[in-house]
Backbone as a printed PyTorch tensor [residue, N CA C, xyz], in Angstrom:
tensor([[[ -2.8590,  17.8960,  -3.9660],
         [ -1.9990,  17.4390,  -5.0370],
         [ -2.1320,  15.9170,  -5.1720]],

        [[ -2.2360,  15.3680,  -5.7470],
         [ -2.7310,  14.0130,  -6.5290],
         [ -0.7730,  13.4360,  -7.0860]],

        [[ -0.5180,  12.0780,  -6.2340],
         [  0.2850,  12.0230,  -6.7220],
         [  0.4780,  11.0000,  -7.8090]],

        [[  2.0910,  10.9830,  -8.4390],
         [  2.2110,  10.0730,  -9.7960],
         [  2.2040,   8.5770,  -9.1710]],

        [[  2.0130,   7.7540, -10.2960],
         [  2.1380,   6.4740,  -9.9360],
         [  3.5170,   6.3810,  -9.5690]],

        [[  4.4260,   6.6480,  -9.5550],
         [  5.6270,   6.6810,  -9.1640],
         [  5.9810,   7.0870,  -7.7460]],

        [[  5.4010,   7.9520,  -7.5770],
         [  5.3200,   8.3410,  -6.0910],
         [  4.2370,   7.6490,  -5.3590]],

        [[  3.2880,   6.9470,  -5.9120],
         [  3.2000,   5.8590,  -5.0450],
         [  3.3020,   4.8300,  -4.7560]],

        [[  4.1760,   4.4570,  -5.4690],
         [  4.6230,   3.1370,  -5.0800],
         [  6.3260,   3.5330,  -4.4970]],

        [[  6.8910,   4.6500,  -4.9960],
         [  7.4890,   5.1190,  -3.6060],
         [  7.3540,   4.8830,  -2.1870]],

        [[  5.9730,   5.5550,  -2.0780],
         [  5.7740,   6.0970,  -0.6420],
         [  5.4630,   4.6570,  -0.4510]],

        [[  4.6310,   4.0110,  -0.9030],
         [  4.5600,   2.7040,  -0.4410],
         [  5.4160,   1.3440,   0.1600]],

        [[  6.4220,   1.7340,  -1.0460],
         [  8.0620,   1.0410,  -0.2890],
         [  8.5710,   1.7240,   0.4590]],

        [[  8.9300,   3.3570,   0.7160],
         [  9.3230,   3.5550,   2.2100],
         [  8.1820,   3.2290,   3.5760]],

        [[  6.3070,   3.0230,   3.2700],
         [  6.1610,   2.5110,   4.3720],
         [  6.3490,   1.3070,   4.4200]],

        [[  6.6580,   0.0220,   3.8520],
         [  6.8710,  -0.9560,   3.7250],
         [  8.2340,  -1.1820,   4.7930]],

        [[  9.0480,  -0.8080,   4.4200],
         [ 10.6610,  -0.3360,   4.7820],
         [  9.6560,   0.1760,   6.5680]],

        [[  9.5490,   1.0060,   6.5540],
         [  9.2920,   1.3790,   8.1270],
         [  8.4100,   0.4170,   8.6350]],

        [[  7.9210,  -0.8540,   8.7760],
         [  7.4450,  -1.7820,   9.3570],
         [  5.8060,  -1.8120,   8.8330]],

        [[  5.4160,  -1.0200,   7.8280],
         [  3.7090,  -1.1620,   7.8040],
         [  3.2470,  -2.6820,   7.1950]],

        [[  2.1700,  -2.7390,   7.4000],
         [  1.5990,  -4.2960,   6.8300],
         [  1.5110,  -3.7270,   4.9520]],

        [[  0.9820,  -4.6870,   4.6190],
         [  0.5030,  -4.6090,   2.9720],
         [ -0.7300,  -4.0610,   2.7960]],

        [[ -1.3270,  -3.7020,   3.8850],
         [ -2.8360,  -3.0770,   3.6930],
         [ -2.3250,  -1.8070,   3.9430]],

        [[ -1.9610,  -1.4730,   4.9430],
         [ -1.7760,  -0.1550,   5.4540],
         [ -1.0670,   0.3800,   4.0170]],

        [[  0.3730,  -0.1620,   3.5480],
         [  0.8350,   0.8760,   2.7210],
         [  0.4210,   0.5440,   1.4390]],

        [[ -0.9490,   0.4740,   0.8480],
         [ -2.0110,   0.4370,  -0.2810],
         [ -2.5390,   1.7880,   0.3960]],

        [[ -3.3740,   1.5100,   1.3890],
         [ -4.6230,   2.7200,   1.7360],
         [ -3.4080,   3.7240,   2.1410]],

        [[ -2.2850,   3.7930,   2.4450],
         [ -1.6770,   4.9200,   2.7710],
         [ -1.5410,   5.8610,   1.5830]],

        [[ -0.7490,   5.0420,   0.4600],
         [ -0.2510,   5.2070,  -0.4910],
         [ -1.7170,   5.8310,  -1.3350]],

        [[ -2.2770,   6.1110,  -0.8190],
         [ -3.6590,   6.9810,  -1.2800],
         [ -4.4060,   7.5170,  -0.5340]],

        [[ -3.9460,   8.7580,   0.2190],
         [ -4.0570,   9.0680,   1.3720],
         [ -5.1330,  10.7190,   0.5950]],

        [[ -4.5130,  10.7700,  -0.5280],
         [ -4.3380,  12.0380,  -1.5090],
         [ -5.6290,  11.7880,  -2.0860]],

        [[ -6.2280,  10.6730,  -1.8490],
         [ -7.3660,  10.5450,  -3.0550],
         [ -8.8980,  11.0950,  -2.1400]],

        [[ -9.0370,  11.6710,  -0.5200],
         [ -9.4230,  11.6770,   0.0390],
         [ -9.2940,  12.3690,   1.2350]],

        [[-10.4200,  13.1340,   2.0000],
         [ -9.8890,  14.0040,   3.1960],
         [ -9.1180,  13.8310,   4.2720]],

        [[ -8.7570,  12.1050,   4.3000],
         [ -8.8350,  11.0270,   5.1000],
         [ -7.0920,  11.7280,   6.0630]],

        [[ -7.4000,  11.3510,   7.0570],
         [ -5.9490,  11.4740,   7.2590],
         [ -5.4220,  10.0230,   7.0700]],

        [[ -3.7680,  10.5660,   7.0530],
         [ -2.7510,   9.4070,   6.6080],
         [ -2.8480,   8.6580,   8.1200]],

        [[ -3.0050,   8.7110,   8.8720],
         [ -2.5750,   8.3720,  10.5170],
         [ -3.8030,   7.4030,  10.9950]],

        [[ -5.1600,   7.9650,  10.2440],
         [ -6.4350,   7.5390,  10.2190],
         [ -6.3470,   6.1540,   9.5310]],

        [[ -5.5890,   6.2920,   7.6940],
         [ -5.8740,   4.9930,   7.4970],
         [ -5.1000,   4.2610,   7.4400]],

        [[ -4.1200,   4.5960,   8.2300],
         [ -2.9300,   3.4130,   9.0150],
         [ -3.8140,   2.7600,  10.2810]],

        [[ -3.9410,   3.7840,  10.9720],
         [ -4.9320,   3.0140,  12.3440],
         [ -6.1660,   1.7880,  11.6650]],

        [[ -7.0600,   2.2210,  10.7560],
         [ -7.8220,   1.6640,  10.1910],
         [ -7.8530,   0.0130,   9.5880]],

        [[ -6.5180,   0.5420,   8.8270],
         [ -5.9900,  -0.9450,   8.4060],
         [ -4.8090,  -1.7640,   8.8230]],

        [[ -4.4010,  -1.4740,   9.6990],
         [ -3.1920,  -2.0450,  10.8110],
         [ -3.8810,  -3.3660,  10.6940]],

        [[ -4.8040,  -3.7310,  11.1650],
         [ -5.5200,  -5.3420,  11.6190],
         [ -5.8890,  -6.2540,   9.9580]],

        [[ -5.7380,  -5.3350,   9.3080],
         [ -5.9620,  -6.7180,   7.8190],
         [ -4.7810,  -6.9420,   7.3650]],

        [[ -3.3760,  -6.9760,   7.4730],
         [ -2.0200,  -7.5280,   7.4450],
         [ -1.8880,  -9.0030,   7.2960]],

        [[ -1.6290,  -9.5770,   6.4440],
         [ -0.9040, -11.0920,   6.3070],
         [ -2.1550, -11.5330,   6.3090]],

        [[ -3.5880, -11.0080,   5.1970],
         [ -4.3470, -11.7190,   5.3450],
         [ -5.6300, -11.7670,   6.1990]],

        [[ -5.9130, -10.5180,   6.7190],
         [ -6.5690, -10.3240,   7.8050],
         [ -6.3190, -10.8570,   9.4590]],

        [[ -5.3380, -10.3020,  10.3010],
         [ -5.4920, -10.4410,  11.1460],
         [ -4.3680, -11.9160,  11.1990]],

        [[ -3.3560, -12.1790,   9.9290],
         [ -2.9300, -13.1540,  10.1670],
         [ -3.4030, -14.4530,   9.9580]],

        [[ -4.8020, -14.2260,   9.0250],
         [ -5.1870, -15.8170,   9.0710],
         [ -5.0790, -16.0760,   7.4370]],

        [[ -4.1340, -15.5040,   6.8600],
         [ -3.8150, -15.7540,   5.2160],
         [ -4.9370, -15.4420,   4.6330]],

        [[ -6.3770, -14.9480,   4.8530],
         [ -6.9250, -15.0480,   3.9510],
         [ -7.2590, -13.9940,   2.5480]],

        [[ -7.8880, -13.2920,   2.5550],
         [ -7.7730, -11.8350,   1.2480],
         [ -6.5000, -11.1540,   1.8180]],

        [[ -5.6780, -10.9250,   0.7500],
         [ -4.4650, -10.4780,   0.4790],
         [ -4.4700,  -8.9010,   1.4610]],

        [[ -3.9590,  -8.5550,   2.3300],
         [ -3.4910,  -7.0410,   2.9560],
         [ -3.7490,  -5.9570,   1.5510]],

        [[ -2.8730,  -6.4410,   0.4430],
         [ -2.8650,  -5.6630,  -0.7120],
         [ -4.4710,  -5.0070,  -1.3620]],

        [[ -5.2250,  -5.7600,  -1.2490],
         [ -6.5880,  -6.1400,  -2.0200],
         [ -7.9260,  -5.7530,  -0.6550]],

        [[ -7.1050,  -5.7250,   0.5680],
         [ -7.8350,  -5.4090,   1.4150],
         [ -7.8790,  -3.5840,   1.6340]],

        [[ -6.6840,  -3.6740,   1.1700],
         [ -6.1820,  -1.6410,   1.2050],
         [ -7.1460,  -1.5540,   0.0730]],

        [[ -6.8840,  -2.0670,  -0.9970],
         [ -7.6040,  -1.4130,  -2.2420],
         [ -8.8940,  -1.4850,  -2.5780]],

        [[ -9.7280,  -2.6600,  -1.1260],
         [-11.2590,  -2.1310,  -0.9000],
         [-11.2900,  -1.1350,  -0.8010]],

        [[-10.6900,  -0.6850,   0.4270],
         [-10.8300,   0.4930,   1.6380],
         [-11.0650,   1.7660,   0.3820]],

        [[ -9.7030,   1.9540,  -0.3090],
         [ -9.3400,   3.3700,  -0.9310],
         [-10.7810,   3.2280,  -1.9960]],

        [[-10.9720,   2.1970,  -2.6760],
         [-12.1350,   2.4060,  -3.3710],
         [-13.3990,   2.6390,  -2.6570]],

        [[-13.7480,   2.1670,  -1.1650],
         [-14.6730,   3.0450,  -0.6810],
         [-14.4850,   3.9390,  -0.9130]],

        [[-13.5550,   4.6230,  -0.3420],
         [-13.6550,   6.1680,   0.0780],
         [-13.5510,   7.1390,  -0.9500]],

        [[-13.1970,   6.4830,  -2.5970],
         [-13.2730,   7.0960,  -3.3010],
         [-14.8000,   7.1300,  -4.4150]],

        [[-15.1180,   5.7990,  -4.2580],
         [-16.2010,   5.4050,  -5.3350],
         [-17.6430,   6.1120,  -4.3620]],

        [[-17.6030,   5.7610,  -3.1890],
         [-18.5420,   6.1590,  -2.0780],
         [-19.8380,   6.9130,  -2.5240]],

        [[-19.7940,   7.6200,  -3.6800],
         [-21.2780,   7.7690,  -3.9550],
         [-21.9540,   7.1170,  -5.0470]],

        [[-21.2690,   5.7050,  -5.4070],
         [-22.3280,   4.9780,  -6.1970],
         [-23.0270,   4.3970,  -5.1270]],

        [[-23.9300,   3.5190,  -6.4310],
         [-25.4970,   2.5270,  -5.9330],
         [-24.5690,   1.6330,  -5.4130]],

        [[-25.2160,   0.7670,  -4.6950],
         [-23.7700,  -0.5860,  -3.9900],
         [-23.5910,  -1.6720,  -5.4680]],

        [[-24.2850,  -2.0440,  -6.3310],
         [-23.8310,  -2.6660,  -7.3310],
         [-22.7460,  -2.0850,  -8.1160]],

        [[-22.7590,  -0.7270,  -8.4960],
         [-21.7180,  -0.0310,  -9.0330],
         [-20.3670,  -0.5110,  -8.3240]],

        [[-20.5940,   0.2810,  -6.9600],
         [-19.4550,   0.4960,  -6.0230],
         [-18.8360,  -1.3140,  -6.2550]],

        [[-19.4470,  -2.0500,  -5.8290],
         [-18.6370,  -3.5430,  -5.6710],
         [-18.3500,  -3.8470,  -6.9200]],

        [[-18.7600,  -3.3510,  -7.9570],
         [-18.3070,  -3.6550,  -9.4170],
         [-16.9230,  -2.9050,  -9.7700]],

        [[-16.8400,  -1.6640,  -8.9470],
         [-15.5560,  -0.9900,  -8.9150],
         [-14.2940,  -1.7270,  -8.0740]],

        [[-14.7430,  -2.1650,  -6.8050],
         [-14.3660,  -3.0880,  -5.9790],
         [-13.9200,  -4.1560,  -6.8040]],

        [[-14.3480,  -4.7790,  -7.2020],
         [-13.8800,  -6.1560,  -8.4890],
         [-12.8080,  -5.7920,  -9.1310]],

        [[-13.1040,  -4.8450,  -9.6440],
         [-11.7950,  -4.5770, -10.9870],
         [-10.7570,  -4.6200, -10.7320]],

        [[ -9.6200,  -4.2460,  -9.1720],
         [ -8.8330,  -4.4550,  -8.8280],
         [ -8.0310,  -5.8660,  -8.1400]],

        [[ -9.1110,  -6.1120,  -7.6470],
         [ -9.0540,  -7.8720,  -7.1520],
         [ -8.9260,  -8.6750,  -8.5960]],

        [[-10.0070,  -8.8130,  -9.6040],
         [ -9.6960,  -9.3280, -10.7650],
         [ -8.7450,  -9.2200, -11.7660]],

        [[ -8.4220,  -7.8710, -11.9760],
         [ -6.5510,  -7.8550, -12.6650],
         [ -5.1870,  -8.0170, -11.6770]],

        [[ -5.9780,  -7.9580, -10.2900],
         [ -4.6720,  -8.5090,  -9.4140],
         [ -4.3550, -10.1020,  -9.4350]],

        [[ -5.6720, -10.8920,  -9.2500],
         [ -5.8340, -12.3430,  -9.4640],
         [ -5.3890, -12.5910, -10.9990]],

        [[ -5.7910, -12.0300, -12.1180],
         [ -5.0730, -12.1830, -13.3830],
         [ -3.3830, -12.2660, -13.3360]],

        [[ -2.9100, -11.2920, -12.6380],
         [ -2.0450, -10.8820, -12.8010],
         [ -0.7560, -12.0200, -11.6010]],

        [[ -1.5610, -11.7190, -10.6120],
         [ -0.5040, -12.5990,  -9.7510],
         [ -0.8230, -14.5380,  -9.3750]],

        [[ -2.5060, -14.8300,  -9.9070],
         [ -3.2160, -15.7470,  -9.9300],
         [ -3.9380, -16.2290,  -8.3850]],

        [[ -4.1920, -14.9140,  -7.8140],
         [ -4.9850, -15.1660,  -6.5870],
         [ -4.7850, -13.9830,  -5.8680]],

        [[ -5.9170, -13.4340,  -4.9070],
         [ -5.4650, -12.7850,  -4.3420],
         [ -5.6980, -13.1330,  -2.8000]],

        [[ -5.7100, -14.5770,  -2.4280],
         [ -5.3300, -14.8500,  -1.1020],
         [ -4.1500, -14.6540,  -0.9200]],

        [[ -4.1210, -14.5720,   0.6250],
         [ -2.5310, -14.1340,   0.9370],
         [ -1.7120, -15.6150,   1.4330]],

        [[ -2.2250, -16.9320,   1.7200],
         [ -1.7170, -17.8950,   1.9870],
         [ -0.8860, -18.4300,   0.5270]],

        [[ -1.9150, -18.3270,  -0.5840],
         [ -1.6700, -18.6610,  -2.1110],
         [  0.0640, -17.7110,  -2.1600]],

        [[ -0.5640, -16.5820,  -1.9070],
         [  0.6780, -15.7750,  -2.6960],
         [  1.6010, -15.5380,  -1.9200]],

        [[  1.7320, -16.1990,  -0.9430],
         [  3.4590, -16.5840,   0.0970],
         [  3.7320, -17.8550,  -0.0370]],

        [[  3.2660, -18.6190,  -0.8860],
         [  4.0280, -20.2250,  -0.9650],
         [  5.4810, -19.9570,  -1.8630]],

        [[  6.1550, -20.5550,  -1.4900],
         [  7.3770, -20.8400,  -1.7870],
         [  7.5210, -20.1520,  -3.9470]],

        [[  9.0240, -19.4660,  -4.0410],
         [  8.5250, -19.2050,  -5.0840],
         [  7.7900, -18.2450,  -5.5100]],

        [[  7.0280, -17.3650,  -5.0110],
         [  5.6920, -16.1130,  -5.4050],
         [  6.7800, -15.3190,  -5.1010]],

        [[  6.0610, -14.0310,  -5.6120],
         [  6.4600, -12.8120,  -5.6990],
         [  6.6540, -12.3260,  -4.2300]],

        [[  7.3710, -11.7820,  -3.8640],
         [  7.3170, -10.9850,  -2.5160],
         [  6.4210, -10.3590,  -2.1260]],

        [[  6.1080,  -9.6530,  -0.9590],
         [  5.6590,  -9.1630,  -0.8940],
         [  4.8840,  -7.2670,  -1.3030]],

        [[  6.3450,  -6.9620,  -1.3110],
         [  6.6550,  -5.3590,  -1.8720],
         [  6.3310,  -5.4380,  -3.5440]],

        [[  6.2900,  -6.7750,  -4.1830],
         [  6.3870,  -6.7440,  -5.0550],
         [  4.5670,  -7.0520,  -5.7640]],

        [[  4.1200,  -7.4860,  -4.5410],
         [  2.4100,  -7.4000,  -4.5430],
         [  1.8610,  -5.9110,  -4.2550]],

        [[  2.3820,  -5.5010,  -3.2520],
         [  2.1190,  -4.2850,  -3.0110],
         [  2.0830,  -3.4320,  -4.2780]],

        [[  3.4160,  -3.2910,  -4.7690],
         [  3.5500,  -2.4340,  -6.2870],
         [  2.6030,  -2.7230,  -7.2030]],

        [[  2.2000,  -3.8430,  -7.6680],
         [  1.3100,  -4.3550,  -8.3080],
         [ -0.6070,  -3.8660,  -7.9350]],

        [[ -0.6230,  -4.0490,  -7.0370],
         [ -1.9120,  -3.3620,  -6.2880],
         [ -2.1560,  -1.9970,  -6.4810]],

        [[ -0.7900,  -1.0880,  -6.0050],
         [ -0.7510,   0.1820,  -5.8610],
         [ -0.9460,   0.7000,  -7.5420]],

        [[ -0.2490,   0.0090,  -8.5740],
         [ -0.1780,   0.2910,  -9.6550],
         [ -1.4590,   0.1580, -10.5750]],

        [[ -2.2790,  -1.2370, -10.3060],
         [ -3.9280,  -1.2650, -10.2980],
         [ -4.8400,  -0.6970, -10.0590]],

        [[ -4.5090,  -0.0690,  -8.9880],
         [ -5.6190,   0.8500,  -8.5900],
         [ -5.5390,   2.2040,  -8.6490]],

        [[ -4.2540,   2.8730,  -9.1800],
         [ -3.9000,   3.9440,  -9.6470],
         [ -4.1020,   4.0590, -10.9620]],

        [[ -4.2520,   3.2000, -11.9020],
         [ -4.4100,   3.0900, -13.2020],
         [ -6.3810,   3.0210, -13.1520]],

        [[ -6.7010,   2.2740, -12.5640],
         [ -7.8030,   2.2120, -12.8820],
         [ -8.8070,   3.8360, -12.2760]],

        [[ -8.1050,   4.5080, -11.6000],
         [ -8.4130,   6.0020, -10.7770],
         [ -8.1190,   6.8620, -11.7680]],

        [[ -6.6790,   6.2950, -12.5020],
         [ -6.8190,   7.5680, -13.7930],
         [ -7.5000,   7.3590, -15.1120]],

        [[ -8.1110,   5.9250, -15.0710],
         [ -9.1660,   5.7820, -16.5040],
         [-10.4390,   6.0500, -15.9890]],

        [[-10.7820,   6.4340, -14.3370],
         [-12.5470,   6.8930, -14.0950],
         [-12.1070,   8.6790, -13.8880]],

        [[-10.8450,   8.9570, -14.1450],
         [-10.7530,  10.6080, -14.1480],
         [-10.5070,  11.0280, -12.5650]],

        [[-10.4990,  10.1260, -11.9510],
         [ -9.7160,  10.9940, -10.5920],
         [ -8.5070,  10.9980, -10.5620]]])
């Protein structure tokens, strides 16, 4: 079952709420798009949080929404695939004006949950204009 954008950015704020990073509840929050277990791509992306590992740099958010576009785009040519890869980073950077994670915790920015939604909502939109 394939869920609504609504339900994922649900599930995404209750893992948010239970302590997950901003990567984890992106790739969680699309757990459905793939054989993947949910437990798998929590373990997976636990370490890209606040920036990778804590050093502010690519956003947790944008780091989940590599991941899920691997595992979903996974049988293009690699130019395709990173061109799919782009599209979410580039209307996220449109949208929030960066997708480092040092940029988008300065004083003033959007929260965090509120990047998350934004991500989750990007890359769910762009999954239902390639038909998955």
């Amino acid at each position: 079952m394939k869920y609504t954008l609504e339900e994922r950015k649900e599930l995404a704020r209750r893992l948010r709420a239970e302590g997950r990073n901003c990567c984890q509840c992106v790739a969680m929050a699309f757990g459905d798009m793939n054989e993947s277990e949910t437990e798998l791509l929590a373990r997976i992306s636990s370490g890209f949080g606040s920036g990778i590992g804590g050093k502010g740099e690519i956003c947790g958010v944008m780091s989940g929404a590599t991941m899920v576009c691997g595992l979903v785009y996974n049988q293009l040519e690699r130019p395709a695939l990173y061109a799919k890869v782009r599209q979410p980073l580039d209307k996220f950077e449109e949208l929030n004006g960066s997708y480092v994670c040092q940029e988008l915790k300065r004083p003033g920015r959007k929260p965090c949950i509120d990047l998350i939604a934004d991500g989750v909502e990007i890359l769910h939109r762009q999954f239902e204009a390639d038909g998955f």
